[in-house]
N, C-alpha and C positions, 0 to 999 in steps of 0.2 A: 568827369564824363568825357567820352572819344567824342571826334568832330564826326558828320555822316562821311568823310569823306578818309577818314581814315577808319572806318566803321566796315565802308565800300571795299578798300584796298584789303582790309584782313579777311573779309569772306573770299574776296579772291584767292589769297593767298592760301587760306583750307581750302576749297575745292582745288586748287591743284596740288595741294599735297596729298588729297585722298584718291585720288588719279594714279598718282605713285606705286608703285609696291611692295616700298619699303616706307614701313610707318616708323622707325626707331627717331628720327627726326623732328617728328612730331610734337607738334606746341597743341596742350590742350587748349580750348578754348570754349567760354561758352557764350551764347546771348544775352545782352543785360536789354530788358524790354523797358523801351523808354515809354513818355506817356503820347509821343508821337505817331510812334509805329506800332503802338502794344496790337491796335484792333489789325492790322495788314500781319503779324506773326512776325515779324523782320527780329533776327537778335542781333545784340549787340554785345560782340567776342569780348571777353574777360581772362586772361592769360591764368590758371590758377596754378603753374608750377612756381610764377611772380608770388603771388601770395603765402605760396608753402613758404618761399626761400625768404620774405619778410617776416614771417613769425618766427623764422629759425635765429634771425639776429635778434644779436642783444649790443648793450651799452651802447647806446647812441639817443642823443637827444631827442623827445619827440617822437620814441619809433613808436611808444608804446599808443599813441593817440594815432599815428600812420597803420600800426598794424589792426586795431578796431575797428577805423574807417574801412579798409578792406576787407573786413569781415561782413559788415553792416552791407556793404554792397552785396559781399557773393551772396546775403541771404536775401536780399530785396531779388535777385534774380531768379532765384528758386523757389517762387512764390506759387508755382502751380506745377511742382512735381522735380524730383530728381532724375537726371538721364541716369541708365545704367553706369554709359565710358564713363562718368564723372564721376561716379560712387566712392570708387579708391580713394581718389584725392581729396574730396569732400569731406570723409572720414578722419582720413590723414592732419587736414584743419581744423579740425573739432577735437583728433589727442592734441595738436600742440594748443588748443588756445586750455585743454583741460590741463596740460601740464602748467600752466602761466596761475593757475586761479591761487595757488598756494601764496606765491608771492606778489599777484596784482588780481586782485578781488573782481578787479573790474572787468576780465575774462569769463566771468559767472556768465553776466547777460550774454556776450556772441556764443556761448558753448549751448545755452539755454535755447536759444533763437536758432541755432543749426540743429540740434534735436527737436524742435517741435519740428522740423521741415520733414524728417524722418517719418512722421505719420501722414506724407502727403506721399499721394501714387511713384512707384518707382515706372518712370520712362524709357521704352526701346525706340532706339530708331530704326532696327532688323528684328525681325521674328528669332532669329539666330541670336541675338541680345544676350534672351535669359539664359541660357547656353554658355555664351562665350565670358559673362563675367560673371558667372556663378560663385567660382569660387571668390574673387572682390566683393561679391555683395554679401555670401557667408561670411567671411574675415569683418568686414565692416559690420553687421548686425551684430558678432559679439561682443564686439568693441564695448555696445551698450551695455552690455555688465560689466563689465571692465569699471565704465565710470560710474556705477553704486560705488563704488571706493572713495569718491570725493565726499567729503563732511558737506556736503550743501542740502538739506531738506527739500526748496527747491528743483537743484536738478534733477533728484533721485526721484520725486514724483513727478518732472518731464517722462523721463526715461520710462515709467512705468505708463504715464498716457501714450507715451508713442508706442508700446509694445503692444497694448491691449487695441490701439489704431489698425493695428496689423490685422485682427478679426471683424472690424466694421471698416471697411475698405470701401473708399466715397470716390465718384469720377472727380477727374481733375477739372477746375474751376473753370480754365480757360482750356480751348481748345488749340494746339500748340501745332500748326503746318508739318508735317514729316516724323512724328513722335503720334506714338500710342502706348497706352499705360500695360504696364506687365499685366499679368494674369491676379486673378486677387489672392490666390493662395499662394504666391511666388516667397513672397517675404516669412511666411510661415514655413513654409519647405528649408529656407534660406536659415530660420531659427534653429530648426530642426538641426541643420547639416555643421555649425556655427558651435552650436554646443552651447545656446545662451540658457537653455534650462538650468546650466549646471552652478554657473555663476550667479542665478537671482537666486538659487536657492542658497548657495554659501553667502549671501547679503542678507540672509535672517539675522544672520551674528551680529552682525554690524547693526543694528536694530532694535537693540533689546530694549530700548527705553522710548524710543521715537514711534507711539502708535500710527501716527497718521500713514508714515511710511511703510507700516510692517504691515498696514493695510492695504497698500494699493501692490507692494509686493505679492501679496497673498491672493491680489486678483489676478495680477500676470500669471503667476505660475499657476491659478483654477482655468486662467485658460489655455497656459500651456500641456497641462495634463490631459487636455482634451486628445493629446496625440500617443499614439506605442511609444516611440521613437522619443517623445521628451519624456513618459513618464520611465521610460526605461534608464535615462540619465540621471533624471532627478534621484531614480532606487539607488543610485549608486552613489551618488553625493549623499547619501542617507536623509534626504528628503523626510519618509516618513518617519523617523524619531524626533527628529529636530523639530517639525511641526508638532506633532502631539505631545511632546514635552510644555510646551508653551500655549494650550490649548487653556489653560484658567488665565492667562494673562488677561488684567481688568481693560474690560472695553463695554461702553456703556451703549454702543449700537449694534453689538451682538453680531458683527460683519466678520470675526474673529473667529470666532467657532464655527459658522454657518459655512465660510470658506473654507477652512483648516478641514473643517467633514468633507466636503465635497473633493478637496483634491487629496484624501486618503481615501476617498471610493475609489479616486479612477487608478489610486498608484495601485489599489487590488485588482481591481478588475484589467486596466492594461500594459500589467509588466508580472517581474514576476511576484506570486503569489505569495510563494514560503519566503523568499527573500526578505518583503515587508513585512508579512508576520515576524520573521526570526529579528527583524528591527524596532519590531513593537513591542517583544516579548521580555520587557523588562521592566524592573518595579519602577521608574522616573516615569516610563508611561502610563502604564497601567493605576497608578496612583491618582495622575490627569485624569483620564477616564472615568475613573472611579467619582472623584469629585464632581466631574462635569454632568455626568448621569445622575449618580445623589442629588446634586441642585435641580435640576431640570425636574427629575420627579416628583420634586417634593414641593417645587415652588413652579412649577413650568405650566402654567392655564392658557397659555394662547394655544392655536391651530400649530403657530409655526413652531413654539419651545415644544411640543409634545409629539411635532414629526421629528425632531431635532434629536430629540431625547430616543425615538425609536432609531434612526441613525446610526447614534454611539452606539445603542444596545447590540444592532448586527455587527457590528463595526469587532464588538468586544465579544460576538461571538465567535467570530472567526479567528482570533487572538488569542480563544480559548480552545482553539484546536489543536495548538503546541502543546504538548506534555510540557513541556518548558518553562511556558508561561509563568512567571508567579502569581497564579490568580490565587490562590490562596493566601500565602503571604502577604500579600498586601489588604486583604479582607474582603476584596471586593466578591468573594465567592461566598461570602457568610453573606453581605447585603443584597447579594442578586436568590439569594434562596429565603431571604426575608420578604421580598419585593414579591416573588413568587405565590408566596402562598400566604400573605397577612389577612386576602380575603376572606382565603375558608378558614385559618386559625388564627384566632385573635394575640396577637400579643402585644406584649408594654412597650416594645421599645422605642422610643422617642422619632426614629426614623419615618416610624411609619403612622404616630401614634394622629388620628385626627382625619388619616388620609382615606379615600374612599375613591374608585375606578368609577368613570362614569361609561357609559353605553357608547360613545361616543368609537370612531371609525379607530381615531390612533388611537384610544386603551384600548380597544378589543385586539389591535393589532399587539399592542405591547402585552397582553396576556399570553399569545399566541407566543413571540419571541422569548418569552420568560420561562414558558414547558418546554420551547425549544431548546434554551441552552440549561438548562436541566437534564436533559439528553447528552450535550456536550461535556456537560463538568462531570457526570456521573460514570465518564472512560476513567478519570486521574483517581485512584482507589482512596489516596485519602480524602477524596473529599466525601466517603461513607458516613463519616462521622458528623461532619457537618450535615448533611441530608438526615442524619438520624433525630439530632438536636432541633433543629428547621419543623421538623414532623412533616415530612414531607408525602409523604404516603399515604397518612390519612387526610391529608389536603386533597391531594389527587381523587382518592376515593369517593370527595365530596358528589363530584360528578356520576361515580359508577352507582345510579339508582334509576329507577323510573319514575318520566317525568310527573310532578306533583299537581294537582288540580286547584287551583282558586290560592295560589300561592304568587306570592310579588316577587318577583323576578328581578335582578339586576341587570342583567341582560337577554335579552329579545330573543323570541324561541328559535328563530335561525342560529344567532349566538351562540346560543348557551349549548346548542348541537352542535356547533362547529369544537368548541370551546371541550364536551362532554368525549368526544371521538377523541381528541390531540392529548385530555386527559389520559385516555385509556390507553394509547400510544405511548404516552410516556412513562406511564405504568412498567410497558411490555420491557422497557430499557432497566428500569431503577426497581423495581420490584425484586428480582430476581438477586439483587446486590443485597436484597436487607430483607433479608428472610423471617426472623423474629418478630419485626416490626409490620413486615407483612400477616404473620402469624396473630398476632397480636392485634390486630382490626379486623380478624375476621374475613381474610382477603377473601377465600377461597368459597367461604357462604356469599359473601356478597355478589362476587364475577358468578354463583350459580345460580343466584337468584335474580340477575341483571338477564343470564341469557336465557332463564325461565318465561319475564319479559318478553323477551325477543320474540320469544317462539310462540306465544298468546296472539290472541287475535282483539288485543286491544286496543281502539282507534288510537292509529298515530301516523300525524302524516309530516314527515323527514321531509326539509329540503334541499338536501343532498348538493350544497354548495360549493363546498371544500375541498379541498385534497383528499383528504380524511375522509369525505363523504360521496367518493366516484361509486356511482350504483347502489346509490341510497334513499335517491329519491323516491318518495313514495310507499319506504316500507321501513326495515329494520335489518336490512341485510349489512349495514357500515356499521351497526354495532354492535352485530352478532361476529363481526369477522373481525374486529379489532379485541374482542372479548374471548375469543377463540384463541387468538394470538398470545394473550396475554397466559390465557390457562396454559397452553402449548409452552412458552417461554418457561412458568413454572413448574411443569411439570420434567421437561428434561433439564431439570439440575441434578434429577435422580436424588432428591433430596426425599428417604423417607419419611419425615414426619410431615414435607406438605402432600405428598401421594396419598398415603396410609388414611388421612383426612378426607381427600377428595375421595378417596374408593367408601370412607365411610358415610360419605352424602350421598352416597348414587352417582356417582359421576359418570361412571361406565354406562349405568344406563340412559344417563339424564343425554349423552352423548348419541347411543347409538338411537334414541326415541327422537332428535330435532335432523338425525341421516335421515331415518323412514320417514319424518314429516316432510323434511323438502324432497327425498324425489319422488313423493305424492303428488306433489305440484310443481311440477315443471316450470321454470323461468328463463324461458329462450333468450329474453329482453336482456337478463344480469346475467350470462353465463359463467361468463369469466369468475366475477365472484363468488356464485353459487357454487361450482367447483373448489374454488380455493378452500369455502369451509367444510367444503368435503374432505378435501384435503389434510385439513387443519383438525378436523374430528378424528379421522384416522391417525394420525400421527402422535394424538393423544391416546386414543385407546390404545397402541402400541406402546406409550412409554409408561402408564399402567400397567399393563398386563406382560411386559416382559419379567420372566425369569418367576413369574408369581402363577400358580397352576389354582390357586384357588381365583384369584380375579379372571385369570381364562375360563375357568368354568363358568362365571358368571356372564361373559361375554357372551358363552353357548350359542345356541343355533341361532338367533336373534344376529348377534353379531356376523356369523357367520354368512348368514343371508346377505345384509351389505356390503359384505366379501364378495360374496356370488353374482351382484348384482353389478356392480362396478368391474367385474370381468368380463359378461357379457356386452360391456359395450361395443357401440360397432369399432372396429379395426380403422376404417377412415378418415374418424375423429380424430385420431391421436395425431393427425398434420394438419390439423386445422389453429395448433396456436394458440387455441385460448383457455391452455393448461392439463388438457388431459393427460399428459407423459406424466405429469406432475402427481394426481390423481391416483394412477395405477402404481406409478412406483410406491407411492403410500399405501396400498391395496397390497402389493406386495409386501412393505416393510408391515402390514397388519398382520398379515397368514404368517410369518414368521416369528412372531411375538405373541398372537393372540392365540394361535390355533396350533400350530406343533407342537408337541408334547403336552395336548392335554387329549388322551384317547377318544374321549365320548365327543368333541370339535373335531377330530381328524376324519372317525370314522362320518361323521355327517355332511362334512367335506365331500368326503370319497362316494357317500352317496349321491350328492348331490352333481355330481361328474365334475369335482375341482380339477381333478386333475387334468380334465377334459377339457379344461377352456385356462390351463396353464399352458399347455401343450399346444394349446391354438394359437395363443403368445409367443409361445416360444417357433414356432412354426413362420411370424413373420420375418423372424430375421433380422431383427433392430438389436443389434448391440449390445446397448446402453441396457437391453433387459435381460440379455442371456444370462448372464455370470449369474443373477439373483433368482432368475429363476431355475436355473439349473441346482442353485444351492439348496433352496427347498427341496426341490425332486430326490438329493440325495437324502436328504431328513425325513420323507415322507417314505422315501424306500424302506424306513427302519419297522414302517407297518407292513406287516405279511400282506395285507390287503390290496397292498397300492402295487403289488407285480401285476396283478389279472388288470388291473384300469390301463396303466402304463402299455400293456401288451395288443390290450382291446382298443385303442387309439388308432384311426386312421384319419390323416388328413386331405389334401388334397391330392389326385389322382392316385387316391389309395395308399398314401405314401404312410409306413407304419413309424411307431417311435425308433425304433432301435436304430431303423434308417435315416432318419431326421436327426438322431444325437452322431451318427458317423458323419453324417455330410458337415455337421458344425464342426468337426473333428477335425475332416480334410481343411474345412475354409479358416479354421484357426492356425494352422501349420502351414499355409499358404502364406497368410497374413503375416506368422513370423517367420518366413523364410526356412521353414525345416525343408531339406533336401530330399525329393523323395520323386522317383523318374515317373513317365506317364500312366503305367498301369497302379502306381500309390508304394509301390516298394523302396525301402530301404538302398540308399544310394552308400551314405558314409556309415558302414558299418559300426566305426570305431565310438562313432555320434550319432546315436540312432537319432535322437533328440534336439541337437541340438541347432537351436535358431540362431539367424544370423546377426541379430540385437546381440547374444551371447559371444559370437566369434569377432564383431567389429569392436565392443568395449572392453575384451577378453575381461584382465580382474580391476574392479576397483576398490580400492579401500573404502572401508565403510566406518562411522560410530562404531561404536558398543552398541549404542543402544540403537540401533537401525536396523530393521531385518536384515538379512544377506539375499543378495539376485536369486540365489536359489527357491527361499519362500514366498519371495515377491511371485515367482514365476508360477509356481502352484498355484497360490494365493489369485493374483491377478487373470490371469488365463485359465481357458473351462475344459482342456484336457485333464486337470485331474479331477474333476468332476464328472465329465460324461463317462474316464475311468469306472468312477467309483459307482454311478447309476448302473450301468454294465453291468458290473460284477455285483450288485444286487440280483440282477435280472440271471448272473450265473454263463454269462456269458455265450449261451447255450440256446439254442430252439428258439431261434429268434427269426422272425417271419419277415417276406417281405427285402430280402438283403440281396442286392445283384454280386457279379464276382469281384468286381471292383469292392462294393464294402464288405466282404468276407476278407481282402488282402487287407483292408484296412483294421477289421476287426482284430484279427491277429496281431499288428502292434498295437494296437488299443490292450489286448487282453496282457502281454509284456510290456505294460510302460512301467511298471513297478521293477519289473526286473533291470529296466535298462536304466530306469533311475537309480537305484544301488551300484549299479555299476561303476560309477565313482567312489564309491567306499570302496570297492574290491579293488580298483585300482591303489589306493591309499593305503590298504593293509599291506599290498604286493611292496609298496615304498617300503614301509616300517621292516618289514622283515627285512627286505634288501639292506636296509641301514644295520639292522639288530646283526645279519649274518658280517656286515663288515666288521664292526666291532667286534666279534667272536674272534674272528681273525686275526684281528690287532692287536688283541691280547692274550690269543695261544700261540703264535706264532712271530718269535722275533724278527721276522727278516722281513713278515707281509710290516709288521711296527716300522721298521726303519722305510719301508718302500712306502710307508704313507706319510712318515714323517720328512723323507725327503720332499714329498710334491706341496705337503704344506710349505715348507722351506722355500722353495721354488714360486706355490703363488702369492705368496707374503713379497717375498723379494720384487717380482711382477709388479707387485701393488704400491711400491716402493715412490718416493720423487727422487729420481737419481741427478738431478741439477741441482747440487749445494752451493748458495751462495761461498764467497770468497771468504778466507777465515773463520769459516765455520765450525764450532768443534759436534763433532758427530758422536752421540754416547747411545752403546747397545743398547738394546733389549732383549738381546736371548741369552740363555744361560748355555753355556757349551757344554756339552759331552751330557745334555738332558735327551731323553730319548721320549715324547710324551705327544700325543697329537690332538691333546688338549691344551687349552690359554691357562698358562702358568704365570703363577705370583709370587712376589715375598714372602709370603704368610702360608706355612701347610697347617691345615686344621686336621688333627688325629682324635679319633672317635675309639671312645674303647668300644671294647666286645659287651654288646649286652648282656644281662645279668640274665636274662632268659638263655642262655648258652654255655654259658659258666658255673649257674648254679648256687652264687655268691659266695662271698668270700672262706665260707669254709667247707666248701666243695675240694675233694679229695680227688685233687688233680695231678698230671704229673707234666713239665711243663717240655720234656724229651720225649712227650706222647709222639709217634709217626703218624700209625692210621688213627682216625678221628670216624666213629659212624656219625652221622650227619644227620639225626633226628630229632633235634631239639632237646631240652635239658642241660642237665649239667655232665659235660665232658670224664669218660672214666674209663680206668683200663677196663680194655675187652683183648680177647685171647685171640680170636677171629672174628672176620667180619660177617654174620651170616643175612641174608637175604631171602627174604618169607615173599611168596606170593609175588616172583619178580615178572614183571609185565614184560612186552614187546622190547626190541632192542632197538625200534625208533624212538622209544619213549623213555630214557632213562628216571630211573625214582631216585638210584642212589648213586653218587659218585664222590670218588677219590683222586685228588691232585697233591701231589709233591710240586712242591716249589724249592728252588737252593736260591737262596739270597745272598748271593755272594757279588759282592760289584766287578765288573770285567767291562774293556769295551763292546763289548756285543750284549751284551744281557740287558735286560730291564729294570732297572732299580727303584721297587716299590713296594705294598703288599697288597694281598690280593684276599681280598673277605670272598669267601663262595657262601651263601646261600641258596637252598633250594624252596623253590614253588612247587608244594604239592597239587594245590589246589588244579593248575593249567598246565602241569609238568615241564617245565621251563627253567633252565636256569639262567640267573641274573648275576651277572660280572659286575662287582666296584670295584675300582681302583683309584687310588688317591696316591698321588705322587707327590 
């Protein structure tokens, strides 16, 4: 120890160094508190650059006992908090005495004793402090995984108590004159920025047999995961496989998996998602898993094994969201579909064999998880097979019945509702994947006589708890709208033999009888839902009654009314949000499937003034409904009937239909940009049509199998449909029309024309092409003038920089005169037998003129010509050819054939 009087001289000698303004000279120093001056704060300067430079020597007598005693002191002096300035050097003491432990053991304790100082407050003496040595106090906190590398037990669980110190942050013991403690979250920011997540989680390796250790590691990183920022490191050091690999490793206080869970919750919840999944999605884990759930279930009776057990289950649902996954392969997708339904169907197998769910919070929870990921497996198509095997269908079904009287219940009538609705939800998912099997229990009697139920007036009072059961309370609306869903679900698979069944139950009417009972009774309270199974009724009667004219008859005037009824609603509803748009469009896809093309629905329609409260629809101007309803109007045109309603329609300030479908007209051709000056006329003649969507993407390639922009634009857009309502109407005597919509009338009544107009364009190409060709091949000199330019843009198209010793080898044949892609190979077609007559046809092979009428070739004396038409039109013609090679001529043969049928003649030539 210093005397006070050299104690006195070295505080002197810091304060005027820090006077100074250049610190590069600078001797650290810190206060050793003796037991004289500890209560007055006085320190007493400890030179620690001295101490670096003693542990750095070796071979010398004695150093090894000199270098410890200086250890023992700098940690007696840091007995209530490390300064920031000193953090570096501090650090820097504790690698070298760690480097020493390999070959002097007895470096264990001073490395031991300077890490537990580590979980004591870090001290500023500036506000400016945590600032200015940030980066020294990040570099030094990682250092702490650095030393997991040392084989000491020990130290490795120092290092983890000082880590986990970093979140229970205690004031410093004594209060120290000129120092105040960092902020408490300083050192965790400092982990953060340091990167010590990455290193405790590559210290699992090192660990594989050392429980104690792999336990207190497993709590640093549960609390480091508490952060974005570490769990996002850890995802990258692949953190989550490495842990759940090692999740059955034997540990008899259960700290192992309770932890290992909780730091795979937060590496899902805050980093990334798929990334952990895509690191979980493999059979070393999923196998973990598999086991750790198996035991839990089957042996897990406490509170804490059967949250435990609910845990992995979410855990392993969300792991079964990868198509990826091998949840199959590994089997765990046969025992989670065993676990699921052993209550309602009994089976032997050993797994399950004994076991029974009790009432209790976590199995009603784990029931709830078990339908949920039942949901999840039944995306991956093979796992059909297994769900087949499982009987999984009529498990589910167990639920779809009405509640029983004076029967013992497993679970409690909240329950067994919550439990009955997620049933039938899950239904809506997996039903529709196994149709047979659906067929086969009867689905389609049961869901009819579940919503028979519903729509009784049999005491039941729902308590509408659950998710499942939003707008349930109190009645039966949660499981008429889940059981609506489900029939909806089955019914557009457009699968005839479950249709054919429901139409033989009554379904169409059992449907349209539970529409007229609820909007007999109004429920302001449950709109939203009351709607939806409006909704949902509709969209079924539609997938019925399409394309089927006997189920539309039965639909008849009955149905037809819940049509009518659902259109006259008010118009202000439908922006209120709580589903009307939803509603009408179903009211709409009804009239299109239920009621068009069956005459005795249309005309009761038309009496009923449908078309009168379409037109009122379509009169608001919302979009989202033109196209469909405009579609009908032109289906409904196809009844003579429906011109006089159409015509007899006035809206508001008298505005008539024919004037209501132009002004959508103009506002459609506005919308795409068609060109058309102030009074509505034709600007770009050439384009009567055409929109600016059209001129900015001009052509794009498409599939095969993709429509082309052209029927997208019919199709999509309702000019060709108020077209074609128009031209029902005859174009003609149409009321109500200012001069503005008679200009517009007029292209409306030519759109047809001016859409052909690109064919007519494209014939004008063809001939244009066909007359060059004519050319080419009567005329040797147009031949040479075209074969030149080909010549010309070949050569153009050419890379005329040939590397150096290049050898260049042609490819044209010289003195070829052809303005076709010539090859090696000429293929020669004989004369067909239909012109020749076969071979013993009495030919003569010096024949000159040839009449040209099919048959077999034969002298004739003259040629005569019966009933010879106009002289644009030739029927018959005669050509000499001299085949003699010369440079000017064309050397080939020349087959004429003539086209009676479109009077055309067609030139081959094969050279």
């Amino acid at each position: 120890m210093w005397t006070k009087e050299a104690a006195a001289t070295a505080e002197a000698r810091e304060s005027g160094i820090r006077n100074k303004s250049s610190s590069s000279s600078q001797i650290p120093v810190v206060g050793v508190v003796t037991e004289d001056n500890e209560a007055q704060g006085v320190f007493k300067p400890m030179d620690l650059n001295r101490v670096i430079k003693l542990l750095e020597e070796t071979d010398k007598d004695g150093l090894e006992e000199k270098q410890l005693k200086f250890v023992k002191k700098l940690v007696q002096c840091f007995q209530n908090g490390l300064p920031l300035r000193d953090l570096a050097q501090i650090f820097k003491i504790l690698n070298l005495c760690a480097g020493k432990i390999k070959n002097q053991p007895r470096f264990v304790e001073s490395a031991y004793d300077i890490i537990k100082l580590c979980g004591l407050p870090f001290l500023k003496k500036k506000v400016s402090d945590e600032i200015t040595y940030a980066e020294d106090t990040a570099n030094s906190i990682a250092l702490l995984g650095d030393l997991m590398k040392i084989p000491s037990s020990e130290l490795r669980i120092q290092i983890c108590k000082c880590i986990v110190d970093f979140y229970h942050a205690e004031p410093p013991k004594k209060h120290i004159p000129g120092y105040q403690q960092a902020s408490s979250s300083y050192k965790i920011q400092m982990a953060e920025v340091g990167g010590l997540a990455k290193t405790m989680v590559q210290s699992i390796t090192l660990l594989e047999h050392q429980l104690v250790e792999k336990l207190w590691v497993l709590k640093v990183l549960q609390h480091l995961s508490t952060s974005e920022v570490n769990c996002t490191i850890m995802m990258k050091a692949q953190a989550a496989s490495g842990i759940c690999t090692h999740l059955n490793d034997p540990d008899p206080s259960g700290q192992l998996l309770f932890r290992s869970s909780e730091i795979l919750w937060n590496l899902l919840e805050k980093s990334s998602k798929e990334e952990v999944i895509q690191q979980l999605s493999n059979l070393e884990c999923l196998l973990a898993l598999k086991e750790v759930f198996t035991n839990l279930f089957m042996r897990g009776f406490s509170h804490y094994d059967r949250q435990l057990r609910n845990d992995i289950l979410v855990i392993t649902t969300i792991i079964a969201q990868n198509p990826e996954a091998p949840m199959i392969e590994c089997g765990f997708t046969k025992d989670l579909i065993l676990f699921a339904t052993f209550n309602e169907v009994k089976s032997q197998n050993l797994l399950v064999k004994g076991l029974k769910l009790s009432n209790s919070y976590e199995d009603f929870e784990l029931k709830k998880l078990l339908f949920n990921v039942i949901v999840i497996l039944c995306k991956d198509l093979p796992t059909v097979q297994l769900l087949i095997d499982g009987k999984v269908i009529l498990a589910l079904f167990t639920y779809v019945k009405k509640p029983e009287k004076q029967k013992i219940m497993d679970w409690s009538a909240a329950q067994h509702e919550e439990l009955q609705l997620h049933a039938i939800a899950t239904l809506s998912s997996v039903a529709p994947l196994l149709i047979e099997e659906y067929m086969s229990c009867q689905g389609n009697a049961r869901v009819l006589a579940f919503l028979e139920w519903c729509e009784s007036e049999d005491p039941f009072f729902s308590h509408g708890n659950s998710f499942h059961g939003t707008g349930g309370r109190g009645n039966k609306f949660a499981q008429m709208r889940y059981s609506l869903r489900l029939l909806r679900a089955m019914v557009y698979l457009e699968d005839e033999t479950v249709n054919t069944d429901l139409c033989e139950k009554g379904t169409i009417q059992q449907m349209i009888g539970i529409f007229k009972n609820i909007i007999s009774k109004p429920n302001e309270k449950e709109e939203a839902i009351v709607l939806e199974i409006q909704s949902d009724i509709l969209l079924i009667l539609s997938g019925l009654c399409e394309n089927h004219i006997q189920r539309k008859e039965i639909f008849g005037t009955e149905g037809v009314d819940i049509v009518l009824h659902v259109m006259k609603t008010d118009p202000r509803k439908l922006q209120s949000g709580l589903g009307y748009n939803l509603l009408l469009f179903s009211t709409l896809d009804s009239i299109w499937c239920c009621i068009l093309g069956c005459y005795p629905s249309e005309d009761y329609f038309l009496e009923k003034e449908g078309i009168f409260l379409l037109l009122d629809v379509l009169a608001l101007n919302q979009k989202k409904f033109c196209n469909l309803i405009l579609g009908i109007m032109v289906e409904f045109c196809d009844n003579p009937k429906t011109a006089a309603h159409v015509n007899a329609w006035q809206g508001k300030k008298d505005q008539t239909a024919a004037s209501l479908l132009i002004k959508l007209w103009r506002k459609e051709e506005k919308e795409l940009g068609v060109k058309r000056d102030k009074n509505g006329k034709i600007i770009d003649t050439k384009k009567p049509l055409f929109t600016s969507f059209q001129e900015e993407h001009k052509i794009i390639p498409l599939p095969a199998n993709c429509p082309s922009i052209a029927v997208m634009d019919v199709s999509e857009n309702i000019r060709a449909k108020i077209y074609a309502i128009l031209g029902k109407l005859d174009f003609e005597n149409l009321p109500g029309l200012s001069a503005e919509d008679f200009v517009t009338l007029c292209i409306i009544h030519r759109y047809l024309d001016f859409k052909i107009q690109a064919t007519h364009k494209q014939r004008e190409l063809a001939n244009k092409s066909w007359e060059n060709f004519l050319a080419r091949t009567s005329n040797a000199k147009t031949l040479k003038k075209a074969k030149r330019l080909q010549e010309k843009a070949i050569e153009a198209s050419r890379y005329h920089k040939r590397p150096q010793n290049a050898v260049f080898h042609g490819t044209d044949i010289k003195g070829l005169n052809t303005t076709v892609p010539s090859g090696g190979v000429v293929t020669v077609e004989s004369t067909p037998a239909r012109l020749v007559g076969g071979p013993l046809a009495d030919t003569d092979i010096a024949l000159k003129k040839l009449p040209i009428r099919g048959g077999a070739l034969r002298r004739v004396k003259a040629v005569e010509i019966v009933d010879a038409p106009k002289k644009s039109i030739p029927t018959m013609l005669q050509f000499q050819f001299d085949l003699q090679r010369s440079d000017e001529e064309t050397l080939g043969v020349i087959e004429i054939q003539h086209i009676y049928e479109n009077a055309k003649v067609h030139f081959i030539t094969d050279l």
